[in-house]
N, C-alpha and C positions, 0 to 999 in steps of 0.2 A: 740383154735378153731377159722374157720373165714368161710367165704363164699365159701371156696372150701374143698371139701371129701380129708381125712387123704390119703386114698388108690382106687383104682378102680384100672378092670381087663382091660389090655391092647385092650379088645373087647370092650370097652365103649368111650363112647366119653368126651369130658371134654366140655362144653359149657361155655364159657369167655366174656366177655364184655370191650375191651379199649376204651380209651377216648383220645386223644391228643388234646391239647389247642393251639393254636395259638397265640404267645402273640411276633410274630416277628416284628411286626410295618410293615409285607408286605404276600403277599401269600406265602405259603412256599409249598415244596412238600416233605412228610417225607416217609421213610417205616418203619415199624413195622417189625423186625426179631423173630421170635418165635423158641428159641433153646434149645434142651434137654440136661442137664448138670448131676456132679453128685458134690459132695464135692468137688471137685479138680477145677471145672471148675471155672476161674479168669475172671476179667475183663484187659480188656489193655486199658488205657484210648486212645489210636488210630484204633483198630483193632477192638473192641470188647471183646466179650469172647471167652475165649480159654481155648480148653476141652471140645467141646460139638456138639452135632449135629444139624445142619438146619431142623428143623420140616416144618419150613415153613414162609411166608413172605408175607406180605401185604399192598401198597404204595396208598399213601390218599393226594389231594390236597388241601390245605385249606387256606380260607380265613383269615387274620389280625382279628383278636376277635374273630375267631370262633372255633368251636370244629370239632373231626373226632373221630365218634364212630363206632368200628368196630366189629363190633359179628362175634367169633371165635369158630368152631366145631373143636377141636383139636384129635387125633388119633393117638394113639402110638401103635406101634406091638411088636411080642414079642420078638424082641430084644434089647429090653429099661426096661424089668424087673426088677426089684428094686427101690431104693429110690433115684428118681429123683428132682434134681431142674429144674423148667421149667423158663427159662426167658425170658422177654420181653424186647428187645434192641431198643432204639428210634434211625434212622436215620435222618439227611436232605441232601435235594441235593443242591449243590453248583453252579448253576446255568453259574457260570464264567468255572469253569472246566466238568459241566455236571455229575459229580460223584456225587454219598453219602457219607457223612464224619459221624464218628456216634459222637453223644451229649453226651454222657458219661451218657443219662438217662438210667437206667433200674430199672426194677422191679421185682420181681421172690418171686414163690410158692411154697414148697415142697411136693413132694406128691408119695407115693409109689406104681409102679405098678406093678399088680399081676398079674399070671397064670390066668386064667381063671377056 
């Protein structure tokens, strides 16, 4: 057991809390990818994960020692029924190329959702 429900109905919302720490020795600007997986869904240490859906995403600029805490009301419908992994993939952006390259951080919850 931990801080998030085993199960909720696809009608509920899931209320989350991230944190990202700064610890570049400069501003960075990162996003947070929120994606719906299930067993199968892998990481690529260049792409990401693969096997899953875009839920959603959220980019935070942040100073050298500081943090970015982001409260997240998450929403799944009903075509995400079952036993999902949700994960949270860290990006940053590369400033020389203007792109996001992802850090190979993630995090992920399992949690099963129901009919209602």
């Amino acid at each position: 057991p931990g801080p998030f429900p085993a199960n909720m109905t696809y009608n509920e919302q899931l209320h989350v809390f991230t944190n990202v720490l700064n610890r570049e020795g400069k501003t960075s600007q990162y996003m947070l990818r929120v994606i719906v997986g299930d067993a199968l869904s892998t990481v690529n240490p260049s792409t990401g994960v693969v096997g899953g859906v875009l839920l959603e995403s959220h980019e935070g600029i942040v100073l050298d020692g500081r943090d970015w805490e982001e409260a997240m009301d998450l929403h799944f419908n009903n075509s995400l029924v079952g036993v999902k992994k949700i994960i949270f993939e860290l990006w940053m952006l590369d400033p020389a190329t203007v792109s996001y390259h992802f850090t190979q951080q993630i995090l992920h919850i399992w949690i099963e959702i129901l009919e209602p």
